[in-house]
N, C-alpha and C positions, 0 to 999 in steps of 0.2 A: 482749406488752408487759411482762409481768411477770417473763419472762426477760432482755429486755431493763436492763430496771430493773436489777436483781438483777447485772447485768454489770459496767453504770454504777459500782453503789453499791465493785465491789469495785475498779473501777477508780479510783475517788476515792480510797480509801484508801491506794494507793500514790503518787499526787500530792498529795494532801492538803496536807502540810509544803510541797512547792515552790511550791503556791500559794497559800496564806494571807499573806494580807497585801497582794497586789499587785494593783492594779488594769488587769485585763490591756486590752489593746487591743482584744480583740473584746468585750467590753460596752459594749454599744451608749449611748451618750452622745449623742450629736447635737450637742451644746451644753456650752458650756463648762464652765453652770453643773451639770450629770450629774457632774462628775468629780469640781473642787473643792469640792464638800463633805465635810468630816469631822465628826466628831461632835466638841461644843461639850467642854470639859472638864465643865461642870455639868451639863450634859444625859449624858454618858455617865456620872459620877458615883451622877446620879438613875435611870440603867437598871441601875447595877450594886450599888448600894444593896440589901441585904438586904430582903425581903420582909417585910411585914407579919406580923401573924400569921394572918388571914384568910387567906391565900394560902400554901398547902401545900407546904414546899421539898420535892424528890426526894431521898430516900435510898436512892440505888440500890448495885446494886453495880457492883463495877469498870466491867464491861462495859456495862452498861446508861449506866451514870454518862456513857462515852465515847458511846455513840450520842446519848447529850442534848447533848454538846459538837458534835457533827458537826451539828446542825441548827441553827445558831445563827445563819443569814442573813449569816453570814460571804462577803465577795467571792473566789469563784474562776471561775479558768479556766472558761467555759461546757463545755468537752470532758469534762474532769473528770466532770459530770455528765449528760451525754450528749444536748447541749443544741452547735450549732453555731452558732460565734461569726461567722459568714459570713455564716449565714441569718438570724442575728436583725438584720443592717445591714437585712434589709428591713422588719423590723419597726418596727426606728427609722426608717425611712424613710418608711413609712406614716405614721407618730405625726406627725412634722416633715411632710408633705403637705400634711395639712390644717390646719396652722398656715399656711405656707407660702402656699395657697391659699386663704387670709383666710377658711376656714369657722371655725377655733377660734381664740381670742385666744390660748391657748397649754394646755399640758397637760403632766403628770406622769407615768410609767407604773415601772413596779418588777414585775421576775418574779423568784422561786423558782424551783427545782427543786430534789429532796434539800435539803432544808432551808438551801442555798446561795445569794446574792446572783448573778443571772448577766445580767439586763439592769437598766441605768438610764436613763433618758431623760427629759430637760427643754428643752422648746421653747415658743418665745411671749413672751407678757406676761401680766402679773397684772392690770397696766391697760391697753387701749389708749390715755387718754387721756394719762399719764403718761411710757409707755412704760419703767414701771417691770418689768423681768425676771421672769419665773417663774423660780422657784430652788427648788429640792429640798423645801427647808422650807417650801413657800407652804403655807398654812393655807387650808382650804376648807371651805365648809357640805357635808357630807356626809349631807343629810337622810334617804334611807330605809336609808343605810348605818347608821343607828344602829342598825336594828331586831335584827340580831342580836346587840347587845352587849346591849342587854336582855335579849334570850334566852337569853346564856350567864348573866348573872346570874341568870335565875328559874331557870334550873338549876341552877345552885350550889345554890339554894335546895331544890329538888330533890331534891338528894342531900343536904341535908343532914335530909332526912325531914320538910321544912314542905309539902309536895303532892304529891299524886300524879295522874298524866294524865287517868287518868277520871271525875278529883273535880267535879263540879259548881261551876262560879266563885260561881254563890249562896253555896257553903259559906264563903267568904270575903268576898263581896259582897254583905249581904243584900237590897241594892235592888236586885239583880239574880235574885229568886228569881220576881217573879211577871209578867216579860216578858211582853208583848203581839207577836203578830209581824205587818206591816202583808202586807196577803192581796189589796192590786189596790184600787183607787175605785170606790166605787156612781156613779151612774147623773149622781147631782147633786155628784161631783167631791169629797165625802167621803171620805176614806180608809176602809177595809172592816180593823177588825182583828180578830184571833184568837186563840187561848189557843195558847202552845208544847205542842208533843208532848211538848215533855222536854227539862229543861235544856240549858244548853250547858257544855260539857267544859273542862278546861283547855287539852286537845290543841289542842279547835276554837277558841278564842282564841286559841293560838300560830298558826293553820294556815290562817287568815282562813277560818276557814267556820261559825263557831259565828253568824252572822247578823247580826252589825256592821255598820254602814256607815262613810263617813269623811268625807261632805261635800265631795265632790270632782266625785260625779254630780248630771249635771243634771237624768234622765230619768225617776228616783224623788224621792216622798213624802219620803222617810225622810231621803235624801240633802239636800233642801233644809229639813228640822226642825234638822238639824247644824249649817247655814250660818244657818240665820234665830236659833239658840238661842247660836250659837257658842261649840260644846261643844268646838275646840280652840281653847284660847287661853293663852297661857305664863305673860300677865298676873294669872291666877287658878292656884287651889291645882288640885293632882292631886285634891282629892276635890271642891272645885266642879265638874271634868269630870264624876266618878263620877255626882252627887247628879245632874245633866244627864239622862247618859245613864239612870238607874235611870227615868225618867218618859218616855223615848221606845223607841218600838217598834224591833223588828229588822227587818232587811232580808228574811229566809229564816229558815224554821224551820232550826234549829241541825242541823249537818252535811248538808247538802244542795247547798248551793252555794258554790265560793269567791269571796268580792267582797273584796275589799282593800280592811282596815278600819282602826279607830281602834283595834284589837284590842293594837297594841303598848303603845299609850298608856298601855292599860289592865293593862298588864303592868306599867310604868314603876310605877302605883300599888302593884299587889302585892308588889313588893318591897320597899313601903317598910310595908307593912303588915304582911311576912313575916319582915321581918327585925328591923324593929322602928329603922332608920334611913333619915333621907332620903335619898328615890332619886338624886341626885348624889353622897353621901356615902358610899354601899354604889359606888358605879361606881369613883368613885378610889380608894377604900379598897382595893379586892377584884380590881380588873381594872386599870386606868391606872395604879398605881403599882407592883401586883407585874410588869406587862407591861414598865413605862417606856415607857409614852404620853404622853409627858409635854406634850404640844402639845392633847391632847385633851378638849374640855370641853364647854359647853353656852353659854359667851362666849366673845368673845377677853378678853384683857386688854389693857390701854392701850396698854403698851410693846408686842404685838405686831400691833398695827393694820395695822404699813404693811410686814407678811408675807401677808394677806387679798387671795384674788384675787375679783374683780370677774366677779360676771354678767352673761355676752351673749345675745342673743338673733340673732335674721338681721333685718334691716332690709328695709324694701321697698325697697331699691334694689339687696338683695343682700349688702352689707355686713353689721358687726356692727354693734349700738345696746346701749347697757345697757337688762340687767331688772332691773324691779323686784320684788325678791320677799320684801321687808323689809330693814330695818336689819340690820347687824353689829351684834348684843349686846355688851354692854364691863361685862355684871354679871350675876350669877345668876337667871334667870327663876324667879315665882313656881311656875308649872308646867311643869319640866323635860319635855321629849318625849319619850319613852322612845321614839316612833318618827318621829322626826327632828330633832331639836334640838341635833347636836351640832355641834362643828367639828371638824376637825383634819387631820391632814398625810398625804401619802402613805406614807411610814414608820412612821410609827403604826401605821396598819390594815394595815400589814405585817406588824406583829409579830402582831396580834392573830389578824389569817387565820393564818399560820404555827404557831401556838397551837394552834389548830384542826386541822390539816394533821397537826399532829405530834399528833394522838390528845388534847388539851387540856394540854398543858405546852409551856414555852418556856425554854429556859436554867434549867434544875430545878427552875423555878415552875409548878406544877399547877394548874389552875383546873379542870376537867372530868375526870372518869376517861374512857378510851378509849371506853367502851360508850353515855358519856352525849351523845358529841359523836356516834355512830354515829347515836343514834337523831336527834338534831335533824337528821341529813341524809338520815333517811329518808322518805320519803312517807307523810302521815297523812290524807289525804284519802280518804273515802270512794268507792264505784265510783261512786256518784250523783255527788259533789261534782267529782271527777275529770273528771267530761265535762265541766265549767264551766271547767276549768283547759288552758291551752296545750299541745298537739297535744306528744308524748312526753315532757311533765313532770306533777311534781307537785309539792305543798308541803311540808315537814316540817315543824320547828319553828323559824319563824320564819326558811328558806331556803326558794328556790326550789330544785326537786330535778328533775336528767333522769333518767330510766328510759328513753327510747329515745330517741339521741342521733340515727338517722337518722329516726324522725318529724318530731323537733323539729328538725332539717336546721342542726344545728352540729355543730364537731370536736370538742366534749367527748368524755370517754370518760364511761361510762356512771356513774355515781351522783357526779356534779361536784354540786354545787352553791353557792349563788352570789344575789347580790341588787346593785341599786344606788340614786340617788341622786335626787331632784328636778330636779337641777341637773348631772347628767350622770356624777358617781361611776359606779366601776364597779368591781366584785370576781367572783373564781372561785374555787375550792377543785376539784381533782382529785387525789382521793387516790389513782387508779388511775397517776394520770400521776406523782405526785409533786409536783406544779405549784400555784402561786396567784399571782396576777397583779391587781394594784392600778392601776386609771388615773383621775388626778383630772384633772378639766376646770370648769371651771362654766359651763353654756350649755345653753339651752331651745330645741329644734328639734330640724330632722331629721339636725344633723352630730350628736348624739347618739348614734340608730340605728348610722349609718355609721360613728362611731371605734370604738364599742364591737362591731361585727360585724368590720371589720375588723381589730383587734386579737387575734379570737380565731384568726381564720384564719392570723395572719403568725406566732401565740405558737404554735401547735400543728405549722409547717411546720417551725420551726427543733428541733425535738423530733428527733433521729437515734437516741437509742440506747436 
């Protein structure tokens, strides 16, 4: 593959000039709305806008300077980078299926490869009830896709020398120093707790294994302390979570097991306690605006209401019905979610994967050194915790990570990783392949599973060179 690649790359460069700019016929659009969009003047204005000072411009040289231009999500010829405009028709063809097939109201999908735009696809509705269009721009609750934008931000923080992995969260959190961990019920249906072994890390906070829970499970103690205390809630400060959580026990003594936790949440705080701004403030500051996210928040706002698509679920008759899973925000929540509270577009979190992709810079904007984004995509999980985690993966920091892509019985190539959504989000990062692949839907079921399985299968067939 890596010969391959290396073919690809040298074969772009001599097409490069014939195909920038045009949007060739085999990227896969489905739909009208794939084609006709261009970027808005103010919106491409605000991507090309000079960078903060937070966010670290590239001074490279020449050479260097050109390979940061070549990754820019610019649309070429899929051949170019070794990517078949043939095979990806099945991929659109998949996407439009289950629209098609009344299981998705509609969906968004966007692939890379070598830092190139080479599929688009827009099919469906935003509303069934309206039968108002999905469009490129529809705006989406992307809820656990937020988790790694916190993550790039406590690493910023990171490097910028405010922690380090196997710092004790007490060290920053002091009502997190003398944790209780809940050990199973006596007899008379009492909770049984116990003294931690030993802090938990900051690793195992990024890595859901430091002993958090998130109030999601039914089958534990702890999990329903979450729901009865309701320790998330957007309406209250990040530190009324804190004050919460500092008086309830863990789930698992700290690196033992991974259980998917409120562990981002509690990231969301650290950065605002790290950096010394609120945790919304440091995100558009440092990441959404040197990125040009510009769609990407924690509300919509007023004027772009009626870009928000609408959640479905499957109906007992088979159909779709709307879910409920709260209101669209139209103002800044008291307590931002560092692990689900955001919205935003399929293009957004293009750039941002692509960020990633590209070693932590995007168009000579650096957010991450190469090593720092290396390790969040490495496995941090313990050989104990590791058994608790899905059959050839593991977690790193704030991603899910494969390590053996035929246990885990997908076409990743080996160290991909990747997370998604509440509401059916879906992202990948493969740096072996050169690949990242963004699909937005909103919907609670099993067409879930199935877009996102088979999205991976039609995005890895169309791969030729």
């Amino acid at each position: 593959m890596r010969e391959a690649v290396t073919r690809w790359r040298l074969a772009y460069l001599l097409v490069a000039l014939a195909a920038s700019g045009v949007l060739f016929g085999g990227i896969a659009s489905g739909a009208a709305t794939a084609a006709k969009r261009t970027e808005a003047p103010a919106a491409l204005a605000e991507r090309t806008a000079a960078a903060p000072a937070g966010a670290a411009r590239t001074e490279a040289a020449p050479a260097a300077a050109a390979r940061t231009a070549a990754r820019d999500l610019e649309t070429v010829d899929p051949a170019a980078v070794g990517v078949s405009a043939k095979r990806l028709e099945r991929l659109t063809a998949g996407m439009r299926g289950m629209v098609d097939d009344g299981e998705l109201a509609g969906v968004v999908t966007l692939m890379a490869r070598g830092g190139k735009l080479v599929h688009v696809h827009v099919a469906g509705v935003q509303d069934v009830e309206s039968g108002a269009p999905m469009e490129r721009d529809s705006i989406f609750r992307i809820y656990s896709m937020t988790k790694p934008i916190t993550g790039v931000a406590l690493m910023m923080l990171y490097e910028e020398g405010k922690w380090r992995l196997n710092d004790p969260v007490s060290r920053f959190i002091p009502g997190f120093a003398d944790l209780k961990v809940h050990a199973g019920d006596r007899a008379n249906g009492e909770p049984r707790l116990v003294e931690a072994e030993r802090p938990m890390t900051m690793a195992e906070l990024m890595s859901h294994s430091g002993g958090l829970a998130y109030g999601l499970g039914t089958a534990n103690h702890v999990d329903r302390l979450y729901r009865e205390q309701r320790v998330l809630n957007a309406d209250e400060s990040l530190q009324a979570m804190i004050d919460k959580l500092a008086n309830l026990p863990l789930l698992a003594q700290p690196g033992t097991r991974w259980y998917y936790s409120i562990g981002v949440d509690v990231q969301g705080y650290l950065v605002e306690q790290l950096s010394g701004q609120p945790f919304a403030e440091f995100l558009q500051e440092r990441i959404f605006d040197p990125l040009g996210m510009v769609d990407t928040a924690f509300y919509v706002p007023e004027e772009k209401l009626d870009r928000v698509a609408l959640i479905y679920g499957e109906g007992d008759d088979g159909g779709l019905e709307r879910f409920d899973m709260g209101p669209t925000r139209t103002e800044m929540p008291a307590g931002p979610s560092g692990g689900g509270g955001l919205w935003g577009t399929a293009d957004d979190y293009l750039r941002f994967t692509q960020m990633l992709l590209n070693g932590g810079e995007l168009e000579g904007v650096r957010l991450l050194a190469p090593r720092t984004v290396e390790m969040m995509a490495t496995n941090f999980l313990s050989p104990e915790a590791l058994a608790t985690m899905r059959p050839g993966q593991g977690f790193g920091l704030d991603f899910a990570t494969v390590h053996d892509p035929a246990t885990a019985g997908e076409p990743y190539a080996k160290g991909t990783y990747y997370w998604g959504g509440a509401a059916g989000t879906w992202f990948w990062i493969d740096p072996k392949t050169d690949l990242t692949f963004v699909g937005m839907i909103q919907h609670r079921g099993t067409a879930v599973r199935e877009v996102q399985g088979i999205s991976r299968n039609l995005a890895y067939q169309a791969i030729v060179d």
